[in-house]
Wavefront OBJ file of the C-alpha trace (Angstrom):
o trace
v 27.059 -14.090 -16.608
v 24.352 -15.602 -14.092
v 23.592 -11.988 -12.966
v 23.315 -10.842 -16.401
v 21.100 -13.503 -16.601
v 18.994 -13.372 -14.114
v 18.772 -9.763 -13.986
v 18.243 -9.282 -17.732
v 15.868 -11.409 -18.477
v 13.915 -10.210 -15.593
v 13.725 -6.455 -16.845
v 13.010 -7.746 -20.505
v 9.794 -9.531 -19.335
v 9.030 -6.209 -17.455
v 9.293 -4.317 -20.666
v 7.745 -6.719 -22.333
v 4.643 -6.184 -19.894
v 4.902 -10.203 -18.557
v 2.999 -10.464 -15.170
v 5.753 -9.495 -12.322
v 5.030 -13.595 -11.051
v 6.162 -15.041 -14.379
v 8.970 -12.644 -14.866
v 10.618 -13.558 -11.694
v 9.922 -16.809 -12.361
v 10.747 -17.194 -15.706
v 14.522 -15.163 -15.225
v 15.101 -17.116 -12.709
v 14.822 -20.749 -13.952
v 17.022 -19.417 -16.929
v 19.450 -18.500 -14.802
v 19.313 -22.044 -12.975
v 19.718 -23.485 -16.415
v 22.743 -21.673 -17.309
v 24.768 -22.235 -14.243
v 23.107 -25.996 -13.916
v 20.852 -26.385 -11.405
v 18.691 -29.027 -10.066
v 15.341 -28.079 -11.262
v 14.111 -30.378 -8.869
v 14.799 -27.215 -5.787
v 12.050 -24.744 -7.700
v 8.537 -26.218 -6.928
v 10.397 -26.890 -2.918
v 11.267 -23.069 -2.963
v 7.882 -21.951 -4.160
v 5.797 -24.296 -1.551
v 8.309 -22.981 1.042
v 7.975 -19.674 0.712
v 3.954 -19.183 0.106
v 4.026 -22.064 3.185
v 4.291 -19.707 6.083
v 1.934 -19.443 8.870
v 2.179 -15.940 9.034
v 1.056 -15.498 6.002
v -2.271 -16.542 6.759
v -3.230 -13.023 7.426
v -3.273 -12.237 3.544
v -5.841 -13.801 2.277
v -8.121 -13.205 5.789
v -7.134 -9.140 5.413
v -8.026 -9.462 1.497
v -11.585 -11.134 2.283
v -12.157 -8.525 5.194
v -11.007 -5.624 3.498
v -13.435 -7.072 0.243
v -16.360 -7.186 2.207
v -16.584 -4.054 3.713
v -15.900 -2.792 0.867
v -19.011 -3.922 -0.416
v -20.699 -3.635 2.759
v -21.043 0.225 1.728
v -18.371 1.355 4.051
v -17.098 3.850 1.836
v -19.828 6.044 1.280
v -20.336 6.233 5.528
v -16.594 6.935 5.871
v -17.269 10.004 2.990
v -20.870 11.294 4.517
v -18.876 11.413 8.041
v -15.680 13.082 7.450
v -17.398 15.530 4.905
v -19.933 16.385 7.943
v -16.659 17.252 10.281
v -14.340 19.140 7.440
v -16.135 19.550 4.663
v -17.261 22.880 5.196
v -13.413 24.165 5.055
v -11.903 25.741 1.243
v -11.225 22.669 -1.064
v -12.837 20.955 2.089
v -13.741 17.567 -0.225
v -10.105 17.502 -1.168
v -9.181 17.446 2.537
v -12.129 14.996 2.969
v -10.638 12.790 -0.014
v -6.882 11.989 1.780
v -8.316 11.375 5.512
v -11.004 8.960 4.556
v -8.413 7.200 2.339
v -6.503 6.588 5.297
v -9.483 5.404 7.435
v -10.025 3.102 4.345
v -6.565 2.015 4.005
v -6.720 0.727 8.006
v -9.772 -1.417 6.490
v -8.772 -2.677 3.303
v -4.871 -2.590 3.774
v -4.554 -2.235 -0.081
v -3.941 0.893 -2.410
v -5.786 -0.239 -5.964
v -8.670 -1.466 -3.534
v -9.050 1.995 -1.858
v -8.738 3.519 -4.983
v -11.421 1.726 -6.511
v -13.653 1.532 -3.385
v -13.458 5.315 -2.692
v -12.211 7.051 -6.678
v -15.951 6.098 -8.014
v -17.744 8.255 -4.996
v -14.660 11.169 -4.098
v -13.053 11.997 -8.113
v -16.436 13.159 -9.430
v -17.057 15.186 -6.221
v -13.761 16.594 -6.343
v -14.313 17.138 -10.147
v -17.662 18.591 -10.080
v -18.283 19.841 -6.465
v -14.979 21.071 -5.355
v -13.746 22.264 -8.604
v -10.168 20.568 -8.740
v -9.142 20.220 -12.451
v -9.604 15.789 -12.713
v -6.099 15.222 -13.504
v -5.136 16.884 -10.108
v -8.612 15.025 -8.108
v -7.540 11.585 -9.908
v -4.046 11.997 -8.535
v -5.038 12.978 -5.203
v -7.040 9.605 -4.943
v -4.299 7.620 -6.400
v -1.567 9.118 -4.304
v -3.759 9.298 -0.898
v -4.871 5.504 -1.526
v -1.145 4.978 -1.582
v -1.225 4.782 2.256
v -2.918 2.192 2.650
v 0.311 -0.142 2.888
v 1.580 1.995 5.628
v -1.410 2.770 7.795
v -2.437 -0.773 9.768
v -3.078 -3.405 8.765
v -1.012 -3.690 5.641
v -0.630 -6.518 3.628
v 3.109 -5.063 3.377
v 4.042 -5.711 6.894
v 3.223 -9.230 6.912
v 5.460 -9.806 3.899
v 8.694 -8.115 5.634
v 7.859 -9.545 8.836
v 8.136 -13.362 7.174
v 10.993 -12.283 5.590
v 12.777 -10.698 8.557
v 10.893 -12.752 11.224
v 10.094 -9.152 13.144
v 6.885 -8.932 15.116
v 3.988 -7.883 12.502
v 2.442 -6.474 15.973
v 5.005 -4.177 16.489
v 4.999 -3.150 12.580
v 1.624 -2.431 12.637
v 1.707 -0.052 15.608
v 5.293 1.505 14.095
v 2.945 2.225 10.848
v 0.222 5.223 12.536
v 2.646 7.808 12.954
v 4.069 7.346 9.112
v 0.959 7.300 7.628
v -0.754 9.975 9.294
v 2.362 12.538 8.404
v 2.326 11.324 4.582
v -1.603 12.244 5.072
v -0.253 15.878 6.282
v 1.889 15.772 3.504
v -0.874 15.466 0.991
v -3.143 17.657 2.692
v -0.470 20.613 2.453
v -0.479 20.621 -1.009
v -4.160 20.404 -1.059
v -4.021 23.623 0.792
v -1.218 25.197 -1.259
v -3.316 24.142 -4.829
v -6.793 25.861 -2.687
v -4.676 29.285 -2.765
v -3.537 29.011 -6.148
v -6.917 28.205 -7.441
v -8.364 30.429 -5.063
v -11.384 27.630 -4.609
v -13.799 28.326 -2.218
v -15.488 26.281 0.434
v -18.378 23.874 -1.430
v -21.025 23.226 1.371
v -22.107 24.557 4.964
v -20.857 23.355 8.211
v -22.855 20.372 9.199
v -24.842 20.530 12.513
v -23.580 18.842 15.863
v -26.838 16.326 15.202
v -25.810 15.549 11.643
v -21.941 14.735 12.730
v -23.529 13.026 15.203
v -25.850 10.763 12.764
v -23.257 10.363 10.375
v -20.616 8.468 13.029
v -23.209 6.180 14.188
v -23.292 5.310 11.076
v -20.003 4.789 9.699
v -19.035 3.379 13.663
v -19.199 -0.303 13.012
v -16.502 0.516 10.504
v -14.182 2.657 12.015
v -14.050 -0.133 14.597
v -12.010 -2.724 12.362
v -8.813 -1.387 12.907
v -9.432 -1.144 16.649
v -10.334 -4.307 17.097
v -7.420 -5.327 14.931
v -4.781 -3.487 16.737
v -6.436 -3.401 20.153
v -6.218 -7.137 19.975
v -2.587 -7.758 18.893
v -1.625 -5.080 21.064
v -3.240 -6.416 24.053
v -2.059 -9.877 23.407
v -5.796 -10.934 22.871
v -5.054 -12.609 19.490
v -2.173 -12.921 16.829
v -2.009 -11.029 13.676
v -2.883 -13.971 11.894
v -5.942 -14.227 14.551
v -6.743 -10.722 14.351
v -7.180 -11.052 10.628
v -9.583 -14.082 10.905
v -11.706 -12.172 13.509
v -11.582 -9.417 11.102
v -13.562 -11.508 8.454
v -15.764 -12.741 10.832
v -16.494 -8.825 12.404
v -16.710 -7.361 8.491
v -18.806 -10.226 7.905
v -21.448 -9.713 10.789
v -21.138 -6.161 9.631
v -22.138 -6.302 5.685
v -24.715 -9.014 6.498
v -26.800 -8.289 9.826
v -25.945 -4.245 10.625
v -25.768 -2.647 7.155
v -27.016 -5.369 4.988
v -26.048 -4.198 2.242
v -23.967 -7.761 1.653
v -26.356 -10.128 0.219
v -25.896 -13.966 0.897
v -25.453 -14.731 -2.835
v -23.342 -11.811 -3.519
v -20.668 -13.982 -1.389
v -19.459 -16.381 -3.832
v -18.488 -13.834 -5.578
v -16.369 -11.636 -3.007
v -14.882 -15.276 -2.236
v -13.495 -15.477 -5.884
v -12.570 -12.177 -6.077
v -10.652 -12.428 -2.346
v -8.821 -15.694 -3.997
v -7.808 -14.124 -7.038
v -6.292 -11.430 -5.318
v -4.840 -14.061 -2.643
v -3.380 -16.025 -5.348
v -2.007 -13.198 -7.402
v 0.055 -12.235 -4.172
v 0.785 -15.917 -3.294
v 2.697 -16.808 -7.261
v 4.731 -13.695 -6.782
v 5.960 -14.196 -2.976
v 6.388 -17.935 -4.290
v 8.226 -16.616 -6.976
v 10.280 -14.378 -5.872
v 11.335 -16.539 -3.254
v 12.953 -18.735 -5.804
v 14.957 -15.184 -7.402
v 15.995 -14.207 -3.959
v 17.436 -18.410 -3.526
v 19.286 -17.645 -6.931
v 20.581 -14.593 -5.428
v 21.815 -16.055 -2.673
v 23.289 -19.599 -4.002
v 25.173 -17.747 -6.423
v 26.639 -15.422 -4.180
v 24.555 -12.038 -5.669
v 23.234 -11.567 -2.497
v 26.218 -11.368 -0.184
v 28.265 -9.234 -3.350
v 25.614 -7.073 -3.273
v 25.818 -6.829 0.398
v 29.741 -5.796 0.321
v 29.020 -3.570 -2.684
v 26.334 -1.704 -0.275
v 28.567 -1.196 2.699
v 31.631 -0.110 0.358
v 29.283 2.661 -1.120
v 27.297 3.886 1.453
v 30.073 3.594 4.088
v 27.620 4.140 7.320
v 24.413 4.036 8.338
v 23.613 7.767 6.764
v 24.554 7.135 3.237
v 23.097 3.562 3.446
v 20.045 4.714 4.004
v 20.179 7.387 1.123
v 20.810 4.455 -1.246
v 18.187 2.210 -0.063
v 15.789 5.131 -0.479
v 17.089 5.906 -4.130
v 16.754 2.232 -4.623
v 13.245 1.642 -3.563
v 11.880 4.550 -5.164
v 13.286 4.001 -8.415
v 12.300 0.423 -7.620
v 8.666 1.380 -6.735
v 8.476 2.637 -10.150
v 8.058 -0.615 -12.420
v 7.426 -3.366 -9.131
v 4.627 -3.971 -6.767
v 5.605 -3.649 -3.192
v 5.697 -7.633 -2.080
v 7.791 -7.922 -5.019
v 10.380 -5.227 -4.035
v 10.349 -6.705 -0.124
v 11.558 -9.819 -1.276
v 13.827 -8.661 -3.955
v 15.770 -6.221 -1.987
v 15.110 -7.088 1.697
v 17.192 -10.403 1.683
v 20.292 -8.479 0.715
v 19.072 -4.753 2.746
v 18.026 -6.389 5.973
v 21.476 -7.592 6.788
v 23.020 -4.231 6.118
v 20.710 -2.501 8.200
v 21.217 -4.494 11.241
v 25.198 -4.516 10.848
v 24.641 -0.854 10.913
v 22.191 -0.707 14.036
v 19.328 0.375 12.261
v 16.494 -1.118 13.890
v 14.647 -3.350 11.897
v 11.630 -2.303 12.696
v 12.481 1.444 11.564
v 13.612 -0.350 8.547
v 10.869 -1.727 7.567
v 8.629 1.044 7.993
v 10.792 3.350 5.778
v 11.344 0.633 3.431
v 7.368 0.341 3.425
v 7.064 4.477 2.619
v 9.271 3.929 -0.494
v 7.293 1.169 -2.043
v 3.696 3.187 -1.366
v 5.293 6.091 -2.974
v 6.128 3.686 -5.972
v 2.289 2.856 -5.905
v 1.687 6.534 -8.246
v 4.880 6.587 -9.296
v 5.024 6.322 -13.349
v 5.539 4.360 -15.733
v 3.982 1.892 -13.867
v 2.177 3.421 -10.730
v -0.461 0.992 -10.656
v -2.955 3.431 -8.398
v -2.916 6.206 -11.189
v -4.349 3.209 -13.956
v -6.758 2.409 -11.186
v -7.789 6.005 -11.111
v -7.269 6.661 -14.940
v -10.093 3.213 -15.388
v -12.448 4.701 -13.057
v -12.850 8.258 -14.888
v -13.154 6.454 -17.815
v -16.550 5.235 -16.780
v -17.979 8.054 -15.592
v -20.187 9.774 -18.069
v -20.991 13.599 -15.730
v -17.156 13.906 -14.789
v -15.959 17.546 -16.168
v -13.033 17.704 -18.559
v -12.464 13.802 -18.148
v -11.194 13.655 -21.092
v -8.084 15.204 -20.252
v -7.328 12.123 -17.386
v -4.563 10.500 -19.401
v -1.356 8.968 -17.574
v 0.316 11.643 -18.750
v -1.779 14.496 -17.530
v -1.701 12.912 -14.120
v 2.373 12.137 -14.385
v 2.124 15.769 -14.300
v -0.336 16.397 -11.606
v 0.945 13.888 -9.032
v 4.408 15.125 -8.953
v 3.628 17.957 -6.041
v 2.228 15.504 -4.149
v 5.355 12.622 -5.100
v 7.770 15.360 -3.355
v 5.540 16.081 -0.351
v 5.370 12.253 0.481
v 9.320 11.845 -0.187
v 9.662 14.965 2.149
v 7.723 12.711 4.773
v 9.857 10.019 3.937
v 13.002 11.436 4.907
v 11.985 12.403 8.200
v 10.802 8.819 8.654
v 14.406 7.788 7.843
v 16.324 10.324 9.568
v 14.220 10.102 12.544
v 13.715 7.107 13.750
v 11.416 8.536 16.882
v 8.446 9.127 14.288
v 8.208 5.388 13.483
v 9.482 3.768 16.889
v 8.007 6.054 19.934
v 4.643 4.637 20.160
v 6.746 1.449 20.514
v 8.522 2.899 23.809
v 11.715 3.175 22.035
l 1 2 3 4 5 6 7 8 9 10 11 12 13 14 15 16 17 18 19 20 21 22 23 24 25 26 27 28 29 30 31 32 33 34 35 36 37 38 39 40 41 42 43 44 45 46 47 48 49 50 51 52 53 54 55 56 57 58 59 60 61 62 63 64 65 66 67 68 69 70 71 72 73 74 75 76 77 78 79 80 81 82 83 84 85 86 87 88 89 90 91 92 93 94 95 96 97 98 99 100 101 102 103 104 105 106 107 108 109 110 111 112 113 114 115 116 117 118 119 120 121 122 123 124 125 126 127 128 129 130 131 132 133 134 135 136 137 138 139 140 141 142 143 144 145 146 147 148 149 150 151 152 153 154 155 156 157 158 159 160 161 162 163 164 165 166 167 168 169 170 171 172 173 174 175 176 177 178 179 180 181 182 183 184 185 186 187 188 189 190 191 192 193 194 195 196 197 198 199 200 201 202 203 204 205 206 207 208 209 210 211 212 213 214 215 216 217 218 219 220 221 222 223 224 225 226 227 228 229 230 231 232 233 234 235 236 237 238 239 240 241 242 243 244 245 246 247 248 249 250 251 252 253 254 255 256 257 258 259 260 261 262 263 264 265 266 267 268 269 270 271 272 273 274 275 276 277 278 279 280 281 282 283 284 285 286 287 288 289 290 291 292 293 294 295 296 297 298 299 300 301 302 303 304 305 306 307 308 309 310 311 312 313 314 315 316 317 318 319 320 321 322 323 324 325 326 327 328 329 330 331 332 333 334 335 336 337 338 339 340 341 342 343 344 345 346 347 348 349 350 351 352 353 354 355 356 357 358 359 360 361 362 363 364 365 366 367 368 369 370 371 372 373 374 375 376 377 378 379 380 381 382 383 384 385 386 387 388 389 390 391 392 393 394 395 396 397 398 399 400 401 402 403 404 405 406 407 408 409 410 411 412 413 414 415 416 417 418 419 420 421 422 423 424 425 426 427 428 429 430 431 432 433 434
């Protein structure tokens, strides 16, 4: 009855569209009322699980990734990569996926490269390139997606204080995966270039021009250098690294670009905290549903349940894929990790699946489930930011169905690059010497 409970209410808030916070909240103090509880245990879970050290990199990576956003990173990152590839057939498509990533190692978030980059690359797309908008507003929605894989990701930090793996080693595990779901995307850019038969949109940019345009989006291609170069090279922790990230983004916007005015700050700040405390009430609360879980016994009957079925390692990880996707589909990532990591991670590691491999894969699910409808929360990003734009052609036919439609190519591409992240290990762990 507890897991009817629990689990019921939970989905009935979701369908009632009740903040993910409040519904994990909210399903699981009914379920502590049922079976009789001390009430007095919720606000000690909720302080102890938004009280981590570690954790301290989210709201540093939010403020960093907010600023340079404003900074005018965006539209350097697009002049640069269009002067290198531009020039190729459907070459602003191409452009579109690879400065997403680039953005993604900045901002570590999906919505946020969707909205930093969607305004500048969906009309382009649109009007330039000539990809029907459904099809560009998908592209930007499912390329933004990899922003939780590529470093740093917001993502990491979350399974790393769950697991208490090294959010070092997570980050540098992340390249490889994210770069081959970018190859993934960019093949059925190609493929839809054929079938369209859409030709190339501008010349190929001079050596000089190439030349102007990375001096000019430098200072921000170095964040995730400095970033990873640091934690790598034992200059700094993560938690460091994303401090010095606010402080570099920050010198940046204000003294090389300027383009960050002094009083435009207060408002970044708010914006940075209401994003930081969004994330905060839903690790807090979901750190009281996975202690349900796990008083009750949920957690370790799920646990059996997932050996029984799966058997070995193979079949487990089929199941935790199936899981995650169809998981990805109505909850944000951080909710998912601490959901289904609690009673996963254990698994995994009875298994000998490394955990850092696990998390990576586990990661690849959840940014799939990021333009995965109902309730892919990059398409509505997408779908809001057509919606203001007055010169974008045949707009009107950007609705979340029309892009359900279009993003589905590019949903089987990435879950093709997901399975060869789960079946083979080496993609995630090489770079790690393993």
């Amino acid at each position: 009855m507890i897991n009817l409970i629990l689990f019921g209410t939970f989905f009935i808030f979701l369908l009632l569209n009740t903040p993910i916070a409040v519904s994990l909240g909210m399903s699981s103090i009914l379920a502590m009322m049922y079976a009789g509880d001390k009430m007095s245990v919720i606000p000690t879970n909720l302080f102890s699980g938004m009280a981590k050290f570690l954790l301290l990199a989210i709201p540093f990576f939010v403020l960093s990734g907010n600023v340079m956003a404003e900074s005018g990173i965006s539209k350097r990152l697009v002049n640069f990569i269009d002067d290198c590839i531009g020039h190729q057939k459907g070459g602003i498509a191409i452009v579109c996926v690879v400065v997403a990533m680039f953005f993604g190692a900045i901002s570590g978030s999906g919505p946020a490269t969707v909205a930093a980059l969607g305004i500048i690359l969906i009309p382009a797309m649109v009007n330039q390139g000539r990809f029907s908008a459904p099809f560009a507003s998908s592209l930007m929605a499912s390329a933004s997606s990899i922003a939780i894989v590529i470093p740093p990701s917001i993502a990491f930090v979350v399974y790393a204080s769950i697991t208490g793996v090294s959010v070092g080693e997570m980050f540098m595990a992340g390249i490889v995966p994210g770069i081959m779901m970018g190859l993934a995307l960019i093949a059925i850019v190609i493929v839809e270039v054929r079938r369209k038969g859409i030709q190339a949109s501008r010349e190929r940019a001079t050596w000089g021009a190439r030349a102007k345009s990375f001096g000019s989006a430098a200072w921000g291609l170095m964040v995730p250098v400095i970033i990873l170069g640091g934690i790598y090279g034992g200059i700094f922790t993560p938690t460091e690294a994303a401090a010095v990230s606010v402080v570099y983004s920050l010198l940046v916007g204000l003294l090389v670009y300027r383009e960050v005015k002094w009083k435009q700050l207060v408002k970044i700040l708010v914006d940075s905290g209401k994003t930081t405390g969004g994330i905060m009430l839903i690790i807090g609360a979901a750190t009281l549903f996975s202690f349900v879980c796990t008083k009750h016994g949920i957690s370790k009957a799920a646990q059996a349940l997932l050996l029984n079925v799966a058997g070995n390692k193979y079949m487990f990880l089929l199941v935790v894929n199936v899981i995650f996707l169809i998981a990805g589909c109505f909850v944000d990532a951080n909710s998912a990790m601490y959901i289904f990591i609690p009673i996963m991670y254990p698994v995994a590691t009875k298994l000998g699946i490394d955990p850092i491999h696990f998390g990576i894969l586990s990661t690849v699910n959840l940014a799939i489930g990021q333009v995965t409808p109902p309730v892919g929360v990059n398409l509505f990003v997408a779908i809001g930011i057509c919606d203001k734009m007055k010169d974008l052609r045949d707009k009107t036919k950007v609705t979340i169905a029309s892009m359900s439609k279009a993003v589905w190519p590019m949903i089987i591409s990435c879950v093709v690059a997901l399975l060869l992240i789960t079946y083979v290990p080496w993609f995630s762990l090489f770079i790690l010497g393993r």
